[in-house]
C-alpha positions in Angstrom: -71.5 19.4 -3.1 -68.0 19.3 -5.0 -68.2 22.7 -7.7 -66.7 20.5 -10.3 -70.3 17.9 -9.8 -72.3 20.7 -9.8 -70.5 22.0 -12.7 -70.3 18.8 -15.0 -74.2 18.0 -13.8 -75.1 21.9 -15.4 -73.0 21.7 -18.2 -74.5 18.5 -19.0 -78.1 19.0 -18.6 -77.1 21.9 -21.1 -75.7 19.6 -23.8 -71.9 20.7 -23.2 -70.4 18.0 -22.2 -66.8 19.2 -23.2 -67.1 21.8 -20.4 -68.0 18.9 -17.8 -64.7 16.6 -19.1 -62.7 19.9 -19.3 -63.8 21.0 -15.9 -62.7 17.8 -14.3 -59.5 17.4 -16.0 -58.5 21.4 -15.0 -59.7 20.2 -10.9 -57.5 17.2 -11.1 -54.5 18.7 -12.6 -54.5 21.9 -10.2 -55.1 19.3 -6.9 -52.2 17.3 -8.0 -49.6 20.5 -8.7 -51.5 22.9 -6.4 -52.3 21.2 -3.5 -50.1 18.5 -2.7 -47.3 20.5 -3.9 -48.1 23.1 -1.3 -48.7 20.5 0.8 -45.4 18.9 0.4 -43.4 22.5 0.7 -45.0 22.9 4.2 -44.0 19.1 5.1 -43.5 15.5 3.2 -46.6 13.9 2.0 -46.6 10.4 2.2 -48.5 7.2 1.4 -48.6 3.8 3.2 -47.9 0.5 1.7 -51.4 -0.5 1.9 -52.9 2.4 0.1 -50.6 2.2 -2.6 -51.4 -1.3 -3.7 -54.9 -1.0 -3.8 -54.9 2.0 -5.1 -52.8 1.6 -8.3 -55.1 -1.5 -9.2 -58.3 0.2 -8.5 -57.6 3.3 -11.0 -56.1 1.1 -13.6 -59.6 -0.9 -13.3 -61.6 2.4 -13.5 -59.3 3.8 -16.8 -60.0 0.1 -18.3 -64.1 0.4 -17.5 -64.6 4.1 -19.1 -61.8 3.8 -21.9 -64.3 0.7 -22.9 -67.2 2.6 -21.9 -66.3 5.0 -24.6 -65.1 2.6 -27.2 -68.3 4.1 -29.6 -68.6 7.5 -30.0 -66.7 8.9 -26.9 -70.2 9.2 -25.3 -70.8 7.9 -21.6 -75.0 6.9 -21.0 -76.8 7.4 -18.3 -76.7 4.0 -17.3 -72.6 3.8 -17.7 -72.6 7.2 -15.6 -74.6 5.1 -12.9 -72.1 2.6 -13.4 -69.0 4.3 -12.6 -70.6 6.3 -9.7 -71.6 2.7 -8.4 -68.0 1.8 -8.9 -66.4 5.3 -6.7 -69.0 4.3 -4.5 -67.6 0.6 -3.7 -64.3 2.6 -3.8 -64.8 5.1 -1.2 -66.5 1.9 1.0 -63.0 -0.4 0.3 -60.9 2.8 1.2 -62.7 3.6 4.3 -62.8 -0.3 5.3 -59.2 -0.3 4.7 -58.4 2.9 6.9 -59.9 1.8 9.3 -58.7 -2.1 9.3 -55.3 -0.6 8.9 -55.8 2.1 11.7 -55.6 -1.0 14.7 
């Protein structure tokens, strides 16, 4: 289990939900700078056609479902939580379907 689940799950259960949104804000950041730029000093990262243009759509879509999703009160319930995991669900299923179309 990813730390950063296991840490917004906890911090939740325990009413501090700032620490769950700070937690995964700090682990996105750092695998963005951290990883891929250490990754890139050691050799070029790169990203076929394909992913990009389903990528780019399907993280605008999921900005557009939480920023509405928190349109009252900046909270998230349990059933929009089940929501967008249902959604990164159908994501990881569309990005392994189009790995392995693309892969042929």
């Amino acid at each position: 289990m990813p730390p950063e689940l296991v840490t917004a799950v906890t911090s939740s259960r325990k009413a501090v939900s700032d620490l769950a949104v700070g937690n995964v804000l700090g682990a996105n950041v750092a695998n963005l700078s951290l990883i891929i730029g250490t990754a890139a000093v050691i050799q070029s990262v790169a990203m076929d056609r394909v992913t990009q243009l389903f990528n780019l759509p399907a993280m605008l879509v999921m900005i557009t479902v939480l920023f509405w999703m928190l349109r009252t009160g900046f909270r998230v319930s349990r059933r929009e939580g089940g929501v967008l995991l249902a959604m990164y669900g159908a994501y990881l299923v569309a990005v392994v379907g189009i790995t392995i179309a693309t892969a042929r």
